[in-house]
TORVOSE-800577 format. One record per residue (C-alpha): residue in three letters; x negated, y, z. Coordinates in steps of 0.5 Angstrom, whole numbers, plus 500, padded with zeros to 3 digits. Layout:
<rs>
ALAXYZ ...
</rs>
This chain:
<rs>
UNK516492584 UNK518489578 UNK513492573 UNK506492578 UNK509485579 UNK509483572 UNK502487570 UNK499482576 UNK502476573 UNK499479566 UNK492481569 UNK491473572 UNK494470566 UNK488474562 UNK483473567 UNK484465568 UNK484464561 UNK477469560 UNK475463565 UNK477457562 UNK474460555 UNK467461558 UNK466454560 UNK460451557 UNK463444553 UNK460439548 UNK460441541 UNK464433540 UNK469436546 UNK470443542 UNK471441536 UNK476437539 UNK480442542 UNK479447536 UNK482440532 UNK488439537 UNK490447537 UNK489447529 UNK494441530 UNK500444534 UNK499451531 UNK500448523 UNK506445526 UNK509451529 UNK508455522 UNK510448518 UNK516447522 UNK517455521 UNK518456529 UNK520462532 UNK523466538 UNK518462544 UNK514458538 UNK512465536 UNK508466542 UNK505460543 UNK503460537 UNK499466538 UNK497464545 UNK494457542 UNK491461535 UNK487466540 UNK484462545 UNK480458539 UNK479465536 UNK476468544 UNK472461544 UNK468463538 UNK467470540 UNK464468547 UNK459462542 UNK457467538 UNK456472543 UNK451467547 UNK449462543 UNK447465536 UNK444471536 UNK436471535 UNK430473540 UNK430481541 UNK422480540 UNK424478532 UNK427484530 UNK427482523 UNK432478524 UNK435481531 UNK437487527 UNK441485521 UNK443479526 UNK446484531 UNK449488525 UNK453482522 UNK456480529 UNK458487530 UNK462486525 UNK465480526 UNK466482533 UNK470488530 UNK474484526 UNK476480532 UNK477486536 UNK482489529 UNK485481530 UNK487483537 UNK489489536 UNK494487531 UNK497481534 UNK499486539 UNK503490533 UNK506485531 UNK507480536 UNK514482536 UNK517485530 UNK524489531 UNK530488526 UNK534494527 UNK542494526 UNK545498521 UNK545505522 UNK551507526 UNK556510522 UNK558518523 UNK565522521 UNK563527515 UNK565532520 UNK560531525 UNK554529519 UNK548535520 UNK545539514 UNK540536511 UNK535539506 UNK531535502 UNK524537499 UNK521534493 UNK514536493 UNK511537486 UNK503538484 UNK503536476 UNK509532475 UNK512532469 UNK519535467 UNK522528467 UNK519525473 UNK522530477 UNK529531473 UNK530524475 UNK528525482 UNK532531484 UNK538527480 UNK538522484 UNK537527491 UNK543531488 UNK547524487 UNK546522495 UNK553520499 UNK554525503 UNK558531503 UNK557537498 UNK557543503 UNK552540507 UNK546538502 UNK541542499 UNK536539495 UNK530544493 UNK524543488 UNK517545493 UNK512547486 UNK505547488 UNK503547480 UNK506554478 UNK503558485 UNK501565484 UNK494563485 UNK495558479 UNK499562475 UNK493567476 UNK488564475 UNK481565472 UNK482560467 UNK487563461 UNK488556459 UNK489554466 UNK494560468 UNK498559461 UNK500553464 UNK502554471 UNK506559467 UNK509555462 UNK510550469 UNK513555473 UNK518557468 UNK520551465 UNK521547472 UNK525554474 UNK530553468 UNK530546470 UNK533547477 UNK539552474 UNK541547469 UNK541542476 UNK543546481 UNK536545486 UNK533551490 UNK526552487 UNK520554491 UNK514556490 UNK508560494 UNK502564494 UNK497560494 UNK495552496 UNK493552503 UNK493545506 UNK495542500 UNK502538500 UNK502539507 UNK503546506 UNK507545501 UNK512542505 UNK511548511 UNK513553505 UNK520549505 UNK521548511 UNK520556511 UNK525557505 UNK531553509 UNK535552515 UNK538543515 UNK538541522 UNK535534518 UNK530534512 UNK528529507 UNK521528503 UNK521524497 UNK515525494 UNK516527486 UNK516520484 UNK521517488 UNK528517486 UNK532515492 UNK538510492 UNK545514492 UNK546510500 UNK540514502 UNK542519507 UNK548514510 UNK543509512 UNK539513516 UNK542519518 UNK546515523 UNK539514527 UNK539522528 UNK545523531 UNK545517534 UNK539520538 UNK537527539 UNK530525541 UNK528521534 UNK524525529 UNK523520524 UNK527515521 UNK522512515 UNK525507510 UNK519503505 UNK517505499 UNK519500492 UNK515501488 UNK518499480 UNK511498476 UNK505494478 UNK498497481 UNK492495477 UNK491488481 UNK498486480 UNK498488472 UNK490486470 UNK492479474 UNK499479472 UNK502477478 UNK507483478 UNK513479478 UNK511473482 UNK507475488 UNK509480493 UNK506486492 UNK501489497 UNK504495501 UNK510489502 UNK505486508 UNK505493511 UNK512495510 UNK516488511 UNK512487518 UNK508492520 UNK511497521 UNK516493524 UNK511491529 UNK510499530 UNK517500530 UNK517495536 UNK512500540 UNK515506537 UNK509508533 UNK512508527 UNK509513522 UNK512518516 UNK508515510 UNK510521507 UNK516520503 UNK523516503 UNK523518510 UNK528523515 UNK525528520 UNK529533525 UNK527540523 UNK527542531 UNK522537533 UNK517538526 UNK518546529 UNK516545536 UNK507542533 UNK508548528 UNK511543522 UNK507539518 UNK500538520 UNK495540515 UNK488538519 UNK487532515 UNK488529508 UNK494524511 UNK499529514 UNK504525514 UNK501520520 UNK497526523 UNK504529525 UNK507523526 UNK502523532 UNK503529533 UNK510528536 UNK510522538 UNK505525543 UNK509530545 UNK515524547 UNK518524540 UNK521517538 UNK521514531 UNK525509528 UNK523505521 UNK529501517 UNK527496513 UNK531497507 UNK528499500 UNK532506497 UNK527509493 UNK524507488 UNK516511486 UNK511509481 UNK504507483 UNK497508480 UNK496502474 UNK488505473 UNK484503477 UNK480509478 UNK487513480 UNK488507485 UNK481508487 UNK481515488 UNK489514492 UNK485509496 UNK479513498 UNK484519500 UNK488514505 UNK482512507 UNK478519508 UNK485522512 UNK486516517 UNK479516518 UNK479524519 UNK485523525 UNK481518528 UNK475523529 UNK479529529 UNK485526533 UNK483520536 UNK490516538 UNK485513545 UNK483521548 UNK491525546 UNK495525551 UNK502524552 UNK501517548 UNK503511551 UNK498505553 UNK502501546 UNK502507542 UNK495508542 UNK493500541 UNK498502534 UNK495509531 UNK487506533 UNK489500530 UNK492504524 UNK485508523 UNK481502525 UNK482498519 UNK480502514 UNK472501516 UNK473494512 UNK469498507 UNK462496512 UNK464491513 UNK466488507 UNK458490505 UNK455487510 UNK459480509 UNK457480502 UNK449482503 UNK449477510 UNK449470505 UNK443474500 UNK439475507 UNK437468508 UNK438465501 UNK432470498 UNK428473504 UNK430467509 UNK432471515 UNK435467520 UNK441471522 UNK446467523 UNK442461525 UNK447454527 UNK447447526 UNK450444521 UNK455441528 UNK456447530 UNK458450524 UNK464446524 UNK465446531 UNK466453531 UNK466457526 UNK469453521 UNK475452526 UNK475459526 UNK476460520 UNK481455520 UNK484459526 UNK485465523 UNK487463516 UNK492460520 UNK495466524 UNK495470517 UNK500465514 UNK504464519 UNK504472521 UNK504475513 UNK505469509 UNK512472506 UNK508479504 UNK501476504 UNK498470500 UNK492467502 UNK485471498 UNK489476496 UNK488481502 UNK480479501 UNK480481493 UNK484487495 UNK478489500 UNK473488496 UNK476491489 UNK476497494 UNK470497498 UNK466498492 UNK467506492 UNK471506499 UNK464504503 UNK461511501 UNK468514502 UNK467512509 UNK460514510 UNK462521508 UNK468522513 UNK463519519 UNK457525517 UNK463530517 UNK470529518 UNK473536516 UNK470535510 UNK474531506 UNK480535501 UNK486533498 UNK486529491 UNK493528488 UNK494521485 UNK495519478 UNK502517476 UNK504514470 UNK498513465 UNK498509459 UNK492504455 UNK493503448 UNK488498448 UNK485493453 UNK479495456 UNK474494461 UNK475500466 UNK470507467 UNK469505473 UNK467497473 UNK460497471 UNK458496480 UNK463490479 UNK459487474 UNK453488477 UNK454485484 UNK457479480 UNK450479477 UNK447478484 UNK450474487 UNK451468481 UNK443469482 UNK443468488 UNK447462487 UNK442459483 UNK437461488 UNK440457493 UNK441451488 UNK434451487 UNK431452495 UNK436446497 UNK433442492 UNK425443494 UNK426444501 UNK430439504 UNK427443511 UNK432448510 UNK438445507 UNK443444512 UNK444451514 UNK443452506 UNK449449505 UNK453453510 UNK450460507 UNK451457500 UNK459456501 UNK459463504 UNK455466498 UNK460462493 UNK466464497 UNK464472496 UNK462470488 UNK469468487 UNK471474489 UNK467478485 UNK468474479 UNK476474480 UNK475481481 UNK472482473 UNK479481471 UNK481487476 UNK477492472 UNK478489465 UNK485493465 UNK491490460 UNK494495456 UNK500499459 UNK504504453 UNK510505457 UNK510511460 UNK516510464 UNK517504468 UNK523499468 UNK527497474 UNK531491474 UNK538493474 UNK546489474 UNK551495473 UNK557495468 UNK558500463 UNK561501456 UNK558502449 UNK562505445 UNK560506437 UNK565511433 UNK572507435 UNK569501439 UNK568499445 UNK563494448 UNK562492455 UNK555491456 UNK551490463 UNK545494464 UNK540489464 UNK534494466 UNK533501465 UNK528507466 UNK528514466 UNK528514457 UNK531508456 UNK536501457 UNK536494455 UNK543492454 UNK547486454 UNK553485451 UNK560482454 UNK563482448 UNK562482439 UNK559487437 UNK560491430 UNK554492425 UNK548495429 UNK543498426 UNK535501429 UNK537508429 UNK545508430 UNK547512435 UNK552511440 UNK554513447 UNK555509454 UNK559510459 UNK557510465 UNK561508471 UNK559508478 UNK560501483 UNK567502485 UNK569504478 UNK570512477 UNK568515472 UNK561519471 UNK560522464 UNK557518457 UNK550518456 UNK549519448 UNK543514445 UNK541510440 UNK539504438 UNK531503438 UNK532495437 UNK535489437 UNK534481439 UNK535476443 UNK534473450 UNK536467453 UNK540466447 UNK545472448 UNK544479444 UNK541485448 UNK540491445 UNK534496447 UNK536503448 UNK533511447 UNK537516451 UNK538522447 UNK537527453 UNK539534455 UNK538536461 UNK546535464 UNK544528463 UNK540526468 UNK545525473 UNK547520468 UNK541517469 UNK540517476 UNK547513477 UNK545508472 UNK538507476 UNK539509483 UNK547508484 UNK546501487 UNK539498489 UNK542490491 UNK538488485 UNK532492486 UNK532489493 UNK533482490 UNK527483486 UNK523484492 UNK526479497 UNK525473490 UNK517475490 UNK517475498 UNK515467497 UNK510463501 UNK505460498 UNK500455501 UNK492455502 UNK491450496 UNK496453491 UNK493460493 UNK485457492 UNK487454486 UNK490462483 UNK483465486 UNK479460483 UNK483460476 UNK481468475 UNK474467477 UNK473462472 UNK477465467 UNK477473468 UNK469473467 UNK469470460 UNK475476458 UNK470481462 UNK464480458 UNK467480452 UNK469487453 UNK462489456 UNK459487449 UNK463489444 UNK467495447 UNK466503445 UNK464505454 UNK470508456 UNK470515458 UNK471518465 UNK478522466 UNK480526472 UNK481520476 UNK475518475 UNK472525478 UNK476525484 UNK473518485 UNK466520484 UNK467527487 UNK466524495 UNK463530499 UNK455529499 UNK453525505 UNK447532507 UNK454537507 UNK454542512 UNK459543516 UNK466545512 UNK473548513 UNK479544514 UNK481541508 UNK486548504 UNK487547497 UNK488541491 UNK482539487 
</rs>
């Protein structure tokens, strides 16, 4: 009786809290209450409280939120008999209901966030087979080399190992294509990658043709082996030598587990994070998902496969006929699928890859769109409320993770909302000043409140809004496409790895600098209507503020679009490992002070001999515990000075054989890696957050322009097409999605 009882006490509990809600009071007696709840709640994130402190703080924040929600429901909204203010009036409160909604779905989530222990440890004689797959589209040959170094490189025993390159670049179809110059290089690819395994030692893959995209690709390898366990890095995610010892425990552990996901670390910033430069300071964005989320999900065993650094069991991936490939997003598509079908999931918040992200801002529009259109696609096409088998939590989880990405609508429709009234004097969110305050502005408050204490680690304040609206631009079409057609959508592979030689205003910014124009007209409009209608002033200032708020979004996102200069190909990832430098009879110990897959910086230990650009010379690499791995042959490229201390910078001068080397310089051990995520995991404050905001949209825009005047137009490169390439809304009825771009 335990469960019905419980679920009683739950249902009056709610009902008894609806009904306090929906008690008409005062507007003075609101803003007290609201005032009183912001008071204990700040306390709760100020003091750092948690255990019980956590759900009373939840509790408090929401009914501030609910009393709003009942307000604007009853008392806001315009007469049905003005429908031209009843229209959009009832359009921006569906979206504001719906964020609410999103609100509470996510509360949910992560009301709880699981901490998991260790993995368990396992005798090497018990250790499954494991076969690792490295899906490849365009990569290039070192990218690749490195990756599968690293797998190669993973503790655990030879004979139960197997790493295998999966290439859809060098397919049958692709080396036969129409196109000569087309077929010449998925010929070249497919010999040059092939060579490129023997010489390391990998299993190469490839197929026929490119049905279903990555999702297909993975199916060809699974296919191709036979480990009981398998492991997708995707080609650009070399994997820590811990990797399999930190997760393969879960599996065998449990019989019923099917995924075991780790977070993805990402060593070079996105656009936002290099344009704003806040890459060495700021947490990064996925560490809002990775860092608490996913925990919250891992609580309700709705963890999902993010398609890479992740573990899965062969025997569960061949009971739904492997991976799924009906969306662009096959890794949470399969991931419902099993967890549908009784699977468990579990999710380790430990950093061992390391991957790059887009630094474009076209690649990380057109990755973004591609995330946005799949999720979208599982909703309509797999809608986690109607498939069976799901628990009540799980279906919260996945509808929760679908949902999220329409914030390009409503994103549009709070940013149009203010310029309704403010040009054509619609009435859509009539209030008084009084209750402005009452209400919504402790609303406001409230819900700012709740981010903090929730995400503050992984989130700043302003950040997750630049982020939405840099996205919903070109995202909010994206999204219009998949509701006329959910299959029509095709799988756009991301962009990695791209180098500027100069600052320049991206292809795609020309929207940015309009929608800044507007709404900095719109401002001085208002200016001018407070100034010679008095009759309207107060709701004018509530609209004002509104209005200004979007415009210093807008303006600190000129400084996303006006792109800084990247000419490093291969990202540095922050390292502390001992190795030794030996020019012809000396030796030098030094410290590897960071390191890609083309070079090193190094600092020395000791004096060092006459050293010269271009001298070469070899290192000596050693893993943590001290046993030799082989030497590394380079050259000096520079010399100089930080902190007072020589460094050197190095260039290998590599051959195949070397990078297993390589990759026990860079992925041998993570700990600083993990320290440089859990430095950037900072709170920062509402003030100093506005202080950020305001600064870029007061500075940014003077550097934009610039560009905009004096600039060449940049032209369009493939990512830019894969962004503009979104389906036509008049599309018929199409396949599912079959092949790349």
């Amino acid at each position: 009786m335990r469960f019905p009882v419980l679920g009683l006490l739950w249902l009056l509990t709610a009902c008894s809290g609806l009904f306090l809600i929906s008690q008409p009071v005062s507007v003075d007696a609101q803003l007290t209450v609201a005032s009183i709840a912001i008071a204990v709640g700040a306390a709760i994130y100020v003091l750092r409280l948690q255990g019980p402190w956590r759900f009373v703080f939840l509790a408090i924040t929401t009914a501030v939120v609910l009393r709003y929600a009942y307000w604007r429901t009853t008392a806001t909204l315009p007469s049905p008999d003005d429908l031209a203010n009843f229209v959009p009036a009832v359009i921006l409160y569906l979206a504001e209901m719906f964020y609410i909604v999103l609100l509470g779905m996510n509360l949910f989530v992560v009301s709880d966030p699981l901490e998991r222990a260790a993995a368990p440890e396992v005798d090497d004689a018990a250790l499954p087979h494991v076969d690792v797959f490295v899906p490849s589209y365009n990569e290039s040959k070192a990218i690749l080399a490195l990756t599968l170094s690293s797998a190669l490189a993973m503790d655990y025993p030879a004979g139960k190992l197997r790493v295998f390159l999966l290439d859809d670049g060098g397919t049958d179809e692709k080396r036969n294509a129409r196109d000569p110059m087309k077929a010449a290089e998925a010929r070249h690819r497919h010999e040059d990658l092939q060579a490129l395994c023997r010489d390391l030692g990998v299993t190469y893959v490839t197929r026929a043709r490119n049905t279903h995209a990555k999702a297909g690709n993975l199916n060809a390898g699974l296919a191709a082996s036979n480990g009981e366990l398998v492991v997708v890095f995707d080609a650009d995610h070399a994997p820590a030598r811990e990797f399999l010892r930190q997760t393969v425990g879960y599996m065998v552990a449990d019989p019923k587990t099917f995924l075991v996901q780790t977070p993805h670390f990402f060593s070079n910033p996105d656009p936002i994070e290099k344009n704003l430069s806040t890459f060495e300071r700021m947490p990064s964005e996925n560490e809002m998902f990775y860092g608490t989320i996913q925990k919250g999900l891992d609580k309700w065993n709705a963890a999902f496969f993010c398609g890479s650094a992740a573990l899965l069991r062969r025997s569960a991936l061949m009971e739904v006929g492997g991976f799924s490939g009906i969306t662009i997003t096959e890794d949470c598509e399969t991931a419902l699928d099993l967890h549908s079908r009784g699977w468990k999931s579990v999710y380790v918040d430990r950093p061992m890859v390391t991957g790059l992200q887009p630094e474009t801002l076209s690649s990380f529009i057109g990755q973004r769109s591609r995330w946005c259109r799949g999720m979208l696609q599982i909703l309509f096409l797999k809608n986690a409320a109607l498939v069976p088998g799901l628990s009540l939590a799980q279906r919260i989880c996945y509808l929760s993770s679908a949902l999220i990405w329409f914030f390009p609508i409503v994103r549009v429709v709070f940013l149009i909302a203010p310029l309704l009234f403010i040009f054509f004097d619609m009435k859509i969110y009539d209030v008084s000043a009084q209750e402005f305050v009452a209400y919504t502005l402790t609303y406001l408050v409230i819900s700012s409140l709740i981010r903090n204490y929730l995400y503050g680690r992984v989130r700043w304040p302003w950040i997750s809004e630049l982020y939405e609206y840099v996205q919903s631009v070109y995202l909010f079409r994206a999204v219009l496409s998949v509701i006329v057609n959910p299959r029509r959508p095709t799988f756009n592979v991301t962009a990695k790895g791209d180098t500027l030689a100069e600052d320049r205003l991206s292809e795609l910014a020309w929207p940015y600098f309009a929608i800044f124009a507007v709404l900095l007209g719109a401002m001085g409009y208002a200016v001018y209507r407070y100034q010679t209608e008095p009759l309207v002033g107060g709701i004018l200032l509530v609209v004002g503020a509104w209005n200004l708020l979007n415009l210093v979004i807008a303006a600190a996102a000129l400084g996303v679009v006006t792109e800084r200069r990247e000419r490093r190909g291969m990202p540095r990832i922050v390292t502390e490992r001992m190795a030794e430098l030996a020019f012809a009879e000396t030796v030098v110990p030094v410290v590897v002070v960071d390191i890609s897959s083309s070079g090193a910086k190094l600092r020395p230990l000791a004096g060092l001999p006459f050293v010269g650009t271009e001298q070469r010379a070899d290192l000596k690499v050693s893993r943590t515990d001290g046993s030799p791995v082989g030497t590394l042959p380079v050259v000096v490229r520079s010399t100089g000075e930080e902190g007072g201390r020589p460094v050197l910078g190095v260039h290998y001068r590599t051959e195949t054989c070397d990078y297993p080397l390589i990759a026990e310089l860079m992925m041998g051990d993570m700990a600083s890696v993990r320290a440089q995520r859990a430095g950037r995991q900072r709170r920062r404050g509402l003030v100093l957050s506005s202080a950020s905001i305001i600064g870029w949209a007061l500075g940014t825009p003077l550097r934009a322009f610039r560009h905009l005047v004096f600039d060449r137009p940049a032209s369009s490169g493939p990512d830019v097409q894969n962004v503009l390439s979104i389906p036509p809304l008049q599309a018929a009825a199409d396949p599912a999605p079959s092949s790349h771009p």
